[in-house]
MARNU-790867 format. One line per field, with one value per residue (C-alpha): y, x, z; residue number from 1; residue in one letter. Coordinates in steps of 0.02 Angstrom, whole numbers. Last residue first. Layout:
<rs>
py Y|...
px X|...
pz Z|...
k NUM|...
r A|...
</rs>
This chain:
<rs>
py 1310|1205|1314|1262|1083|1058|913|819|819|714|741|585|586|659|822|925|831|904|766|769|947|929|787|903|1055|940|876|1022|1119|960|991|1176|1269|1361|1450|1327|1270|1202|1124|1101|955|955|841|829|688|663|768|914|1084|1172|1272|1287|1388|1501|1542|1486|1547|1384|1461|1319|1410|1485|1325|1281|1459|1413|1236|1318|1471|1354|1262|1411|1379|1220|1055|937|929|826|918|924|981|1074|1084|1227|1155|1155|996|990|851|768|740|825|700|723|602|432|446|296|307|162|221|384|348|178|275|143|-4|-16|-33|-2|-117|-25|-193|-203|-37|-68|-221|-112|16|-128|-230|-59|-17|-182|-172|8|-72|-220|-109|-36|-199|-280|-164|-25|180|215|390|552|652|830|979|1130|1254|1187|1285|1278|1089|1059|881|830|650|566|387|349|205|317|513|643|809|851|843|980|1085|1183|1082|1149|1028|929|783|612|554|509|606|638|814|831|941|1076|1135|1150|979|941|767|738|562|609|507|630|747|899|1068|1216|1243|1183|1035|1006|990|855|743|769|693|575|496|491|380|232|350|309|371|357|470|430|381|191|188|262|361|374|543|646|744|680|517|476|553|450|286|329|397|216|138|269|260|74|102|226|113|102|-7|-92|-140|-210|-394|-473|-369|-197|-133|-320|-264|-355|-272|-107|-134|-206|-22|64|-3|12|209|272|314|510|459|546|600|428|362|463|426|246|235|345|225|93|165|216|327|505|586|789|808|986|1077|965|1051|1033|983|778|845|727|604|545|613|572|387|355|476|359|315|152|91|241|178|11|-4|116|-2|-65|-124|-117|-221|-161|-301|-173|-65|-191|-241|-61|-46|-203|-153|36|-37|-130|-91|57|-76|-186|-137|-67|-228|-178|-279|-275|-336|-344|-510|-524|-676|-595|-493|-622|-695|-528|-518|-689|-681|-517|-578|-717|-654|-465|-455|-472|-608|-506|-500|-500|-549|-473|-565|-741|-849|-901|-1004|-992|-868|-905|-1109|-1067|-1022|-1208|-1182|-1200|-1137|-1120|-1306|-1253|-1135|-968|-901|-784|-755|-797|-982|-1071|-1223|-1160|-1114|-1095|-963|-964|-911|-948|-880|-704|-660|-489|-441|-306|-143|-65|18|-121|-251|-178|-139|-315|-405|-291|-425|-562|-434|-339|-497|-579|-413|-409|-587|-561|-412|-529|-663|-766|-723|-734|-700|-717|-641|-677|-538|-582|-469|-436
px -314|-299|-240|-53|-96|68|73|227|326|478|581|626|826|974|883|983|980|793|641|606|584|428|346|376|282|144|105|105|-17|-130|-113|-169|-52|-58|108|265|393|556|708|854|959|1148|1207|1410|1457|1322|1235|1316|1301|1137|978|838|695|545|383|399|244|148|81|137|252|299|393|469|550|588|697|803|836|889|994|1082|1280|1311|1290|1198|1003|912|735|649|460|355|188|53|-123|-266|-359|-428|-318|-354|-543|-659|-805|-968|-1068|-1155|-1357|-1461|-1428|-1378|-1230|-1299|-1399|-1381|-1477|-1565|-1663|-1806|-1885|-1860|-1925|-1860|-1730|-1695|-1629|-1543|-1466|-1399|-1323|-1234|-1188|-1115|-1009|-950|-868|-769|-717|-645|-559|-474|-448|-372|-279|-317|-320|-272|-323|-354|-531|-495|-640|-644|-773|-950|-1071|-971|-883|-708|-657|-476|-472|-322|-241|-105|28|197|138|18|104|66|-105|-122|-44|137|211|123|67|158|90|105|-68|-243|-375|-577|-604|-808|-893|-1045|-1044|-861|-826|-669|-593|-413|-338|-165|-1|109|254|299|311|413|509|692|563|503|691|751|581|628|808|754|650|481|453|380|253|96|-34|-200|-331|-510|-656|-603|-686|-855|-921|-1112|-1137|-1189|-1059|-976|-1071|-998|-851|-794|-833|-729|-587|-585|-551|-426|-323|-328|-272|-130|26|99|-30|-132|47|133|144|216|107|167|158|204|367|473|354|379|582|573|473|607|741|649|598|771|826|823|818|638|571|595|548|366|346|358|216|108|119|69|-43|-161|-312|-209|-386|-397|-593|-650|-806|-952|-1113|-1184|-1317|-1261|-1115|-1136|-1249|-1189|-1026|-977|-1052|-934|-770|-797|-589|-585|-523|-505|-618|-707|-747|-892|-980|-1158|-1273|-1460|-1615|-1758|-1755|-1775|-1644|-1517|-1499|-1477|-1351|-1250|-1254|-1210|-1067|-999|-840|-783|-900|-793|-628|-706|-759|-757|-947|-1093|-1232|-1421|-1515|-1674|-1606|-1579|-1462|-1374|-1345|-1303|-1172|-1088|-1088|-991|-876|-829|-758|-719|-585|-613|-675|-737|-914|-1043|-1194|-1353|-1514|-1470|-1582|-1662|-1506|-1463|-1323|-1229|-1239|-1217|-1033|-1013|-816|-874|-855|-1008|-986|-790|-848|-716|-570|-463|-296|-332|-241|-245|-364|-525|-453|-584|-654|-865|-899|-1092|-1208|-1114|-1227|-1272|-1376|-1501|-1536|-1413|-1278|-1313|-1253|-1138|-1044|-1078|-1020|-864|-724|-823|-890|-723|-632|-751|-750|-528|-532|-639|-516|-351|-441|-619|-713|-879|-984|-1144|-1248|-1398|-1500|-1540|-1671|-1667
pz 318|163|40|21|-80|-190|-313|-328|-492|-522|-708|-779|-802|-886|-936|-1058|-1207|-1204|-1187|-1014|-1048|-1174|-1100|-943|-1003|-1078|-904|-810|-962|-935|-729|-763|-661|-474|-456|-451|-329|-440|-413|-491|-463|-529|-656|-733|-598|-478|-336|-392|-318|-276|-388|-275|-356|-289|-381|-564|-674|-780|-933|-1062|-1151|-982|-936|-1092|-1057|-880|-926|-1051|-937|-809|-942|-997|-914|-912|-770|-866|-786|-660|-638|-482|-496|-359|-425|-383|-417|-552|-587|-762|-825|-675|-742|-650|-581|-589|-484|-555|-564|-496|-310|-239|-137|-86|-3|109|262|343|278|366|528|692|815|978|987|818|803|954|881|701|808|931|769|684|860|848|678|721|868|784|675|833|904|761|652|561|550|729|765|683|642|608|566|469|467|534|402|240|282|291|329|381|377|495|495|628|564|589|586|563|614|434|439|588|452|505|380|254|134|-20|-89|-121|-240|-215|-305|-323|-386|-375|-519|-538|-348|-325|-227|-160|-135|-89|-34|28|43|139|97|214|169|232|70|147|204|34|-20|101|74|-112|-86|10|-135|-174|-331|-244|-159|-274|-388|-396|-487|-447|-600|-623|-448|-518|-387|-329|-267|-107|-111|81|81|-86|-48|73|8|-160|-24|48|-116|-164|-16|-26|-207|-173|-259|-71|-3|-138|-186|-24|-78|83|152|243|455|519|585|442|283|358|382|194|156|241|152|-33|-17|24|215|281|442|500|332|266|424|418|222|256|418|292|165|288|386|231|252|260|189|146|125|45|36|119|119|295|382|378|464|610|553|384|393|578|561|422|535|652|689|732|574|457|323|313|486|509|379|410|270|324|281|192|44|-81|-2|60|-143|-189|-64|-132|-297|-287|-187|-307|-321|-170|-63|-112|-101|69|171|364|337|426|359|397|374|259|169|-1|127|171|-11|-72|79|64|-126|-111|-7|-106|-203|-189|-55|133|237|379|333|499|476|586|628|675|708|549|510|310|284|460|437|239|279|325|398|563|739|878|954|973|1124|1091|1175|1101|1046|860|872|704|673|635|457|320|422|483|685|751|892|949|1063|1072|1253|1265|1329|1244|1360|1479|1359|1287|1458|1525|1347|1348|1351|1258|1135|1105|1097|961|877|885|817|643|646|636|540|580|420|432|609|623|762|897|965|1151|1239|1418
k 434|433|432|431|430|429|428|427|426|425|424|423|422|421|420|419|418|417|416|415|414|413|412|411|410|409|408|407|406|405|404|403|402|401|400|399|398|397|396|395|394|393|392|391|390|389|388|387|386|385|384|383|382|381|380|379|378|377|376|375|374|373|372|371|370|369|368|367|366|365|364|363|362|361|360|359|358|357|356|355|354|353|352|351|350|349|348|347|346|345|344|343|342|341|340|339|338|337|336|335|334|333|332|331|330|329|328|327|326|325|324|323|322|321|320|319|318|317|316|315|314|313|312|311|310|309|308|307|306|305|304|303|302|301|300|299|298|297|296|295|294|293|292|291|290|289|288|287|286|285|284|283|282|281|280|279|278|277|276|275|274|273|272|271|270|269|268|267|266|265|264|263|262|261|260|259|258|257|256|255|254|253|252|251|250|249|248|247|246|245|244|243|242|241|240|239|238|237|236|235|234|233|232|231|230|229|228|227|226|225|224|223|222|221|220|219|218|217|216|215|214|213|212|211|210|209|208|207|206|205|204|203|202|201|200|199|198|197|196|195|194|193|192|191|190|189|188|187|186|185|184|183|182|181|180|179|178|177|176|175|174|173|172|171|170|169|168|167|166|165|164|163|162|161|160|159|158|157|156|155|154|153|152|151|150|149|148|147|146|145|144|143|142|141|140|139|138|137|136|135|134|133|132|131|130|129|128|127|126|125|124|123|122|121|120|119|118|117|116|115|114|113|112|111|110|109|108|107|106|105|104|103|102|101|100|99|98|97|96|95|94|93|92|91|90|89|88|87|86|85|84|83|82|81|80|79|78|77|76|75|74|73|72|71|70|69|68|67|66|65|64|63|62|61|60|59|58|57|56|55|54|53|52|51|50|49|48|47|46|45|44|43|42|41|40|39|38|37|36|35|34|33|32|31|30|29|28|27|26|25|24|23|22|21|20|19|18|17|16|15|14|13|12|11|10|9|8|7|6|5|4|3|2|1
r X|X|X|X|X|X|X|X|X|X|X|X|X|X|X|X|X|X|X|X|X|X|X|X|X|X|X|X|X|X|X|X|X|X|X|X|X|X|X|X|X|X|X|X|X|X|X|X|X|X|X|X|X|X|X|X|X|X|X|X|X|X|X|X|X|X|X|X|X|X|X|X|X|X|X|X|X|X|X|X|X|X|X|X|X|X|X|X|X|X|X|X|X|X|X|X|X|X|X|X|X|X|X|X|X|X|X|X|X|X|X|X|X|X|X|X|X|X|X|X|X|X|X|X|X|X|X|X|X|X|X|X|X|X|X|X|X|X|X|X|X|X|X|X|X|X|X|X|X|X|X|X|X|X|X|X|X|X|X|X|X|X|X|X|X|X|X|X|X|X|X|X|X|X|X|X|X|X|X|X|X|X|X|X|X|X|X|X|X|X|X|X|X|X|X|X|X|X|X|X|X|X|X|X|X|X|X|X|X|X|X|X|X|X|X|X|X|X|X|X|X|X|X|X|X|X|X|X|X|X|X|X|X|X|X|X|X|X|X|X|X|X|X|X|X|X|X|X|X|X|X|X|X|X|X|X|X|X|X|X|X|X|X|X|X|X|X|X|X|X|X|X|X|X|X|X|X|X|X|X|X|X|X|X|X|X|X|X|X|X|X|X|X|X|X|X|X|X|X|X|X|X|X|X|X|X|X|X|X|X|X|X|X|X|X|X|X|X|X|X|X|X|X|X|X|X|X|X|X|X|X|X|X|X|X|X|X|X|X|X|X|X|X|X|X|X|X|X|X|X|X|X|X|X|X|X|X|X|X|X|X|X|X|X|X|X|X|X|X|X|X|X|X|X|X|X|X|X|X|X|X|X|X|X|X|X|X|X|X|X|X|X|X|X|X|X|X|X|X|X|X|X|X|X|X|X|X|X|X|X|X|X|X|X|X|X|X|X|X|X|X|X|X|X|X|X|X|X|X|X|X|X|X|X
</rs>
């Protein structure tokens, strides 16, 4: 039976669920393939800490050149993380004729053109199930599952944490800030919870997403974040007397000429598979012309699921090695040379639901409607109740589909009437997805 030897860098929380997963299900692997992985040499900074698992000490080191440099090993794995020195790792790999796996999607979402391109001339492949969804294989679904169809829409709840928030909030009807120090004392949110609930590990994986979904190269600076920090109880309360539920979605939809790449809270049915989403779960709704729609859901991170995700690339990546195929695999689209089209958010069109805190008088409704059609945005339904402070009530707002540049114009201009006591809070409505 052949023996293909691997490198592992990066020996943290997933680094520790592949080095389970291959000492656990070395018998299974190995009679699935044909062959046997051995896991030849283990690179972290810290060989110290306990990870769990049991490993021979003679294989550990903190010499990342003893993975990068030893002609016996055939496939490196990147768990490090980050751009530097992650990226260095894999160019330096690859310049080396080793394939790559990596769970790496900042980067990939980066410099991913790069990276590709570089696999490409050298004919070596770049695996990355893991760097979206976890262990869900929603990468290997896309580029071999619906590789024969066009991909219409992708609806993305790719971060656990946000998602986790959002689900208590809707549950017990607790402020942003509690349950995210609740999140942050279970383990489910960093210490420095940004890339989290600000939408940019949404938006990295989403940039990975649709480039294998549209077939484009994406310019990161090219997707719309924005974050859940502004969602309040009070809107969770008020989608629900609509019949929507708020989640952190990243949306792409292609029309043909342009690609709408955006991450952002959001309003769905709550009758929507999507919605019933909850706690840490990750799920991508895909919707493609010749399959319909399709759901992927399961455990979006942590160590064993992740870990799956990283061993099922080293197993691919071994076989291939094994029935001495050749090449460098399907990295299009990532190095292709032209960058996709994408519509700017001012372009979007979507209905909005809007809460506006006004003065309590007579007129201010009709105030607030008239700026409204000025800017050719039609009010569907409205919830006008009681005080919530002294002399402001909340009025609320679902709107027809609107131009998002009219939206924004429309609330410049109300935000600044003496009427309006505070910032007005939109959410963008997606009621079209069944």
């Amino acid at each position: 039976m052949k023996e293909i030897k691997i490198g592992l860098i990066g020996f943290g929380t997933v680094g520790a669920g592949v080095v389970k997963i291959l000492g656990e299900n070395a018998p299974l692997i190995a009679q699935r393939l044909g062959g046997e992985v051995r896991l030849h040499k283990i690179v972290d900074i810290d060989l110290k800490r306990d990870r769990g698992v049991q490993v021979a000490k003679e294989i550990l080191t903190t010499d990342a050149d003893a993975v990068l440099t030893d002609p016996q090993i055939a496939i490196v794995v990147e768990l490090v993380g980050g751009i530097e020195p992650a990226r260095t790792f894999i160019l330096k790999a690859i310049e080396a004729g080793k394939h790559v796996v990596t769970a790496n999607k900042a980067l990939l979402a980066l410099h991913g053109a790069d990276l590709f391109a570089a696999a490409q001339n050298k004919g070596v492949r770049i695996g990355f199930e893991a760097s979206v969804g976890g262990g869900i294989p929603i990468i290997r679904s896309l580029r071999e599952g619906l590789v024969a169809n066009r991909i219409i829409s992708i609806f993305g709840i790719l971060n656990g944490t946000s998602n986790y928030i959002l689900t208590r909030m809707t549950q017990e009807g607790k402020g942003f800030r509690e349950i995210l120090k609740d999140a942050q004392r279970l383990g489910y949110a960093e210490a420095d919870p940004s890339l989290d609930v600000e939408g940019t590990d949404a938006a990295h994986k989403l940039a990975i997403l649709a480039a294998l979904a549209f077939g484009i190269r994406v310019d990161f600076n090219d997707i719309f974040v924005e974050g859940i920090a502004h969602i309040t109880p009070l809107d969770i309360q008020y989608s629900s007397e609509f019949g929507y539920r708020i989640k952190l979605l990243a949306i792409g939809k292609g029309d043909g000429k342009k690609v709408e790449l955006r991450v952002h809270p959001t309003m769905l049915p709550a009758h929507h598979l999507i919605s019933t989403v909850e706690g840490v779960y990750n799920a991508i709704y895909i919707s493609g012309d010749a399959v319909g729609p399709t759901m992927f859901y399961g455990q979006g991170a942590g160590s064993l699921p992740t870990g799956s995700a990283v061993v099922s690339d080293v197993v691919d990546m071994c076989s291939d090695i094994i029935h001495g195929v050749e090449g460098g695999g399907s990295c299009i689209p990532f190095w292709a040379s032209e960058k996709g089209m994408i519509k700017a958010m001012d372009e979007v069109v979507t209905p909005y639901y809007l809460r506006f805190t006004a003065v309590d008088r007579p007129g201010v409704l009709s105030k607030i409607a008239g700026i409204l059609g000025e800017h050719e945005i039609s009010i569907a339904s409205v919830i006008q109740k009681g005080r919530r402070v002294k002399g402001a009530v909340p009025i609320v707002m679902m709107t027809h589909e609107a131009v998002e540049k009219n939206a924004r114009q429309a609330l410049r201009a109300i935000d600044g009437l003496d009427i309006i006591q505070a910032k007005t809070t939109l959410i963008r409505v997606e009621g079209d997805m069944i």
